[in-house]
C-alpha positions in Angstrom: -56.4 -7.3 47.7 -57.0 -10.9 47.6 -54.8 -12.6 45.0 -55.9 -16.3 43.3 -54.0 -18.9 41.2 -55.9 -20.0 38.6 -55.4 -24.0 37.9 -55.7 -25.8 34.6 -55.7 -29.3 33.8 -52.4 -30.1 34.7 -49.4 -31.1 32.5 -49.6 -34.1 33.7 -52.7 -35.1 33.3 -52.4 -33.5 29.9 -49.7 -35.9 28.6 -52.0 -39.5 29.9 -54.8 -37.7 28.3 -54.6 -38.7 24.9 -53.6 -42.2 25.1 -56.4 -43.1 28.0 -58.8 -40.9 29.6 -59.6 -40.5 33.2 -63.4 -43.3 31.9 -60.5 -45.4 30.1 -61.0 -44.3 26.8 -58.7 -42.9 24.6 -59.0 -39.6 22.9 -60.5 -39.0 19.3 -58.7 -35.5 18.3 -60.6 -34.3 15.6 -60.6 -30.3 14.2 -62.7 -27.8 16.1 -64.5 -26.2 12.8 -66.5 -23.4 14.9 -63.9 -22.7 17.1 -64.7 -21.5 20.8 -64.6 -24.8 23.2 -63.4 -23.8 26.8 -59.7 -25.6 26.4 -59.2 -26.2 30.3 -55.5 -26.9 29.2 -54.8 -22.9 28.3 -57.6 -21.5 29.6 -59.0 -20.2 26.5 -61.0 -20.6 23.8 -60.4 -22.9 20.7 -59.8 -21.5 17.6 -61.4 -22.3 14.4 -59.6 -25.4 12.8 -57.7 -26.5 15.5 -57.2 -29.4 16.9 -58.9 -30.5 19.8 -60.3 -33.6 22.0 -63.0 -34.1 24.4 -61.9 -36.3 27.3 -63.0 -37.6 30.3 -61.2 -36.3 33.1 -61.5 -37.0 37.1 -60.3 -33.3 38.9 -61.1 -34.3 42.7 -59.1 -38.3 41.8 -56.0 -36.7 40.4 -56.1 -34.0 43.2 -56.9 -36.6 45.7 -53.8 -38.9 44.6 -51.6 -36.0 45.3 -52.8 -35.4 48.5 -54.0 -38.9 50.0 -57.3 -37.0 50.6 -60.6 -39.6 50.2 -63.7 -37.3 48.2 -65.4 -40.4 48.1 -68.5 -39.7 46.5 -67.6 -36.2 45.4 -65.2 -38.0 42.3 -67.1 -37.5 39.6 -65.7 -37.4 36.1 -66.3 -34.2 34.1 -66.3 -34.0 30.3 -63.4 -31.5 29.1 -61.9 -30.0 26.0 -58.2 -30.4 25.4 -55.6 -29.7 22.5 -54.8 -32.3 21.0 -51.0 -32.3 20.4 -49.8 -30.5 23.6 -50.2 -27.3 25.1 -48.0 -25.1 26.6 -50.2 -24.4 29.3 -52.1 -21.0 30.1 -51.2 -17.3 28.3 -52.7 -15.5 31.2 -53.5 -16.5 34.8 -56.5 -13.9 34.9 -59.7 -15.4 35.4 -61.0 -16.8 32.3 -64.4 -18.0 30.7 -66.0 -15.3 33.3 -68.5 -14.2 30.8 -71.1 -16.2 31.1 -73.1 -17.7 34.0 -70.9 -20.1 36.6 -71.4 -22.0 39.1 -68.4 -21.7 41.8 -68.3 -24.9 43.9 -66.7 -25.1 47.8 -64.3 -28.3 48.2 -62.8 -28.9 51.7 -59.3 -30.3 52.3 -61.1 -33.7 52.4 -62.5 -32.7 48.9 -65.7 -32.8 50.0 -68.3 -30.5 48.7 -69.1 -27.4 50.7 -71.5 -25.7 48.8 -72.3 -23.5 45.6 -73.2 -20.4 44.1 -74.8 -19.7 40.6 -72.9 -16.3 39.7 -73.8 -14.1 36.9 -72.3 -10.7 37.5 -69.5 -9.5 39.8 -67.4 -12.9 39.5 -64.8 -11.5 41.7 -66.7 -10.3 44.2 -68.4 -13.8 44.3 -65.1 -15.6 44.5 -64.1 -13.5 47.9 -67.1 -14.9 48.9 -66.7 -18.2 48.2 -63.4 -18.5 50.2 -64.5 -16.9 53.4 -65.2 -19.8 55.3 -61.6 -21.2 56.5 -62.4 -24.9 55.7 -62.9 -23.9 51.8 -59.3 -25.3 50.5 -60.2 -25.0 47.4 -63.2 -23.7 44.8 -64.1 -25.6 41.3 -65.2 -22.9 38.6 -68.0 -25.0 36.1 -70.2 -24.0 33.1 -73.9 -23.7 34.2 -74.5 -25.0 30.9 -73.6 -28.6 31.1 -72.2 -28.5 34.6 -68.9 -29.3 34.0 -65.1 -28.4 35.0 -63.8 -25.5 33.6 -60.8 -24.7 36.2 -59.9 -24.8 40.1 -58.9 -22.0 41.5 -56.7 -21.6 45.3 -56.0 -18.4 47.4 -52.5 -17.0 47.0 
């Protein structure tokens, strides 16, 4: 069985976040009163009350700083929701937000885009899938909804 690590915004990222996000603005925590936005910090969903941001933030940049790889176009800047004072990261690496309709995007070691697929049902089964081809280093899971970043996700 294949196994997957599920990323998150990283810590990192997390602790610039509030000060300046990744479009230079800063952050306007305010209280989620609903409840239920995708946190990509924990990898779950908000919970009525708390205290949450929504910030602009560039996955394929940050990645590409790490790595000295060029996605050139491919950087876009994805709107995303975070806590607002910290987060201890996820509670469980299992794939999350996997009830709805997704969109699993392809990225390349360049971080160039390979390809897509709209899932709605069988979400594993469409992530062995989407890492069959050996140039996929990496796949980006996002809401069909808006479109945006919800996690990355590597082999192994």
């Amino acid at each position: 069985m294949t196994t997957y690590t599920v990323c998150p915004v990283p810590a990192p990222a997390l602790a610039a976040l509030p000060a300046e996000d990744d479009a230079g603005n800063p952050a306007a925590p305010c209280p989620d009163p609903e409840g239920g936005a995708p946190l990509r910090c924990c990898l779950r969903r908000s919970a009525p009350g708390e205290r949450i941001a929504l910030v602009s933030y560039a996955p394929l940049r940050r990645w590409a700083a790490r790595t000295g790889a060029r996605p050139g176009a491919y950087d876009e800047q994805e709107p995303v929701f975070v806590r607002a004072a910290g987060c201890p990261g996820p509670f469980d690496r299992a794939l999350p937000f996997t009830d709805a309709h997704r969109v699993l995007r392809r990225y390349s070691a360049r971080g160039h885009v390979l390809g897509g697929e709209l899932v709605s049902e069988d979400f594993p089964a469409a992530l062995a899938r989407a890492f069959a081809g050996p140039e996929v280093a990496f796949v980006q899971v996002r809401a069909v909804e808006h479109g945006c970043f919800l996690y990355e996700v590597r082999q192994g």
